[in-house]
Phi, psi and omega in degrees: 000137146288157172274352170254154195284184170296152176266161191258159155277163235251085189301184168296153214264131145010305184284320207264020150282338178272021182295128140092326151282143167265103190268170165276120201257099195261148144238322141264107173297344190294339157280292195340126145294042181327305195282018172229002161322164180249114194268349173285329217209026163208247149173209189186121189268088189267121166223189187107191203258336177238077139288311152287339185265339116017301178296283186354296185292338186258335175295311175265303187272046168206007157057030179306139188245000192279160181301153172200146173253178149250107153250122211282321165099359187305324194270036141280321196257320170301093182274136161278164174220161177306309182296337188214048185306346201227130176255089172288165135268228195274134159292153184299160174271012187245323235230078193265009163224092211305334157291317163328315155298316204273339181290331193264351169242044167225324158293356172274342172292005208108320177295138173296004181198159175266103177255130193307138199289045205289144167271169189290132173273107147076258324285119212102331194294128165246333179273009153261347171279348194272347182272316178305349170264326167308306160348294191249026125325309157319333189275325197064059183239146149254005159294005207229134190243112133298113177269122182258041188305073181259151211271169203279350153283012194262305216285315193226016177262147175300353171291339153005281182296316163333292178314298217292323199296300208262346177266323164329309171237036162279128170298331170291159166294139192240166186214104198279106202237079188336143157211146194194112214300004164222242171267078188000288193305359182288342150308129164322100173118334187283331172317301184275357166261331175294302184299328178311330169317296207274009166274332207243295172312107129355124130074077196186172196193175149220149212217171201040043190247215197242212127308356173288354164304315195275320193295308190318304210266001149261028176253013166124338196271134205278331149179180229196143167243119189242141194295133178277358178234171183305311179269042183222025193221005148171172164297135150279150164289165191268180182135173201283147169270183190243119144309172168117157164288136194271126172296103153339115166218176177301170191257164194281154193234168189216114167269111171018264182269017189238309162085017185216157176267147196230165166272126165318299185333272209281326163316297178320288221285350170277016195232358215266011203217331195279149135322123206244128159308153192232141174225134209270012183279159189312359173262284185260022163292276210300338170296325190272312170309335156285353169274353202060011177254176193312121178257061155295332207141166147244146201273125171337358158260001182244057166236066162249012164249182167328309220270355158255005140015260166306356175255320174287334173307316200278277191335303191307314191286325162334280149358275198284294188304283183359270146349288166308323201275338159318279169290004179255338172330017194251173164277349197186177195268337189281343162263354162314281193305329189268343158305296185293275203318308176329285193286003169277320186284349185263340168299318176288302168347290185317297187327303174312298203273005204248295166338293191290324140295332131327338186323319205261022165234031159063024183204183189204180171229156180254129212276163175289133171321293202307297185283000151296319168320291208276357164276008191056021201272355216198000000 
């Protein structure tokens, strides 16, 4: 008898369950809404240190059928450099090639693709991105999602053309991940090079971001991860933290008709004079209702402690599918795109009327670099 197994016929290639969706991007399950993900038209991006045992958990026990990656995350810890664009250990002693390995042991895990395990790029470094692709070329697999983690200056640095260049001709699917020691996109002009990347790049994607998943994917992009906490929504370069104990604050909230995230805290208190918007999403409709109150909405100031944490995670994710499931809702992409500007622009509006109702409590919100781009304002 043999020990190999029967050959199988040749399933759908991986990738293409990731067509078209916007997932969740996690790092601590323990807030995470996992159970109202959508396993037909979304997934789910485990990253962190319990990132498999995570899967583990979700898989058997809530039996989610949606696509779900491991993203490893070295370009947390990590600089890529030309000698070591990939961060491993040592290969096994049967096994001499340790990127190869660490790849085959993120698919025993489960993950539907394996994504490479690359350090942080840079901005500019072109010969360690230019090494990670040559690497993996080198394997000649089609399981492997390149992880690109580039720092948000490659976006408005002359090195641009370079980046475009060097992700075009990588063979794999790439999974594109911003880093920036605040909002990668706050820069002038970065807004508007990321999409030119996903108008120009094949097979690709971005993952740990914001609302720029919906701009990314009606500019060209195959799919997206949107982060459920402020530190699942991009990268920092690596290097030493601020010590001290981290201070309980409010949960970060995705306002609606704002297309942007407020700290509950600070939402409440510019608002504290105001009528408070209220929201009517698959989260806090049926919440006002099991309360017995006005089914109108829940009003949008009242997520301002720790303890409401996981009801903004539900909200937020709530939200944001809403949105997508909105805006892809079209016959063609030229009306997906002229759709999403309508509601950037009614986003800059909202900011203008919130401002103007704020007044009398002395504070405003400042509209986003970002969200003038994508509102054509910039």
């Amino acid at each position: 008898m043999t020990l190999l197994p029967a050959r199988s016929p040749v399933p759908e290639h991986p990738y293409h369950r990731l067509d078209g969706r916007v997932m969740l991007q996690v790092k601590r399950a323990e807030d995470a809404p996992l159970a109202d993900v959508s396993p037909l038209d979304s997934g789910i991006v485990f990253c962190g240190s319990k990132a498999a045992e995570d899967l583990r958990a979700l898989t058997s026990g809530h039996g989610f059928s949606g696509p779900v990656l491991i993203d490893p995350a070295a370009y947390e810890r990590y600089v890529a450099t030309p000698e070591r664009p990939f961060i491993v250990g040592q290969a096994s002693l049967f096994n001499d090639d340790e990127l190869a390995e660490e790849l085959d042991r993120l698919l025993k895990q489960k993950s539907l693709m394996a994504m490479t395990p690359t350090g942080y790029l840079r901005a500019g470094d072109t010969r360690s991105l230019s090494a990670a692709v040559h690497r993996v070329t080198g394997l000649n697999r089609s399981d492997v999602l390149l992880t690109v983690p580039i720092d948000a200056g490659w976006l408005t640095g002359t090195a641009f053309p370079d980046l475009v260049s060097l992700l075009r001709r990588a063979p794999v699917p790439k999974a594109v991940i911003l880093g920036a020691s605040w909002d990668p996109l706050d820069r002038a002009g970065a807004a508007g090079r990321l999409r030119e990347l996903f108008e120009s790049v094949p097979e690709c994607g971005l993952l740990r971001t914001d609302l720029a998943a919906l701009d990314a994917m009606v500019h060209g992009a195959d799919f997206a991860a949107i982060g459920d906490s402020p530190s699942a929504r991009h990268a920092r370069p690596p290097g030493p933290r601020g010590g001290g104990a981290r201070a309980r604050s409010s949960p970060a909230l995705l306002i609606p008709r704002m297309l942007t995230y407020r700290r509950g805290e600070e939402f409440a208190t510019v608002l504290a004079e105001a009528d408070p918007p209220r929201c009517p999403c698959d989260f806090c409709a049926p919440w006002m209702r099991r309360r017995g109150l006005r089914d109108d909405g829940r009003p949008l100031t009242s997520f301002t402690t720790e303890l409401e944490k996981a009801e903004a995670h539900a909200h937020n994710l709530a939200v944001w599918s809403a949105l997508w499931s909105w805006v892809q809702n079209v016959d063609s992409r030229s009306q997906g795109l002229s759709k999403w500007k309508r509601i950037c622009d009614r986003a800059v509006k909202e900011h203008r009327l919130l401002n103007e109702l704020a007044r009398s409590a002395g504070g405003g919100f400042e509209i986003p670099q970002a969200l003038k781009t994508w509102a054509g304002l910039v």
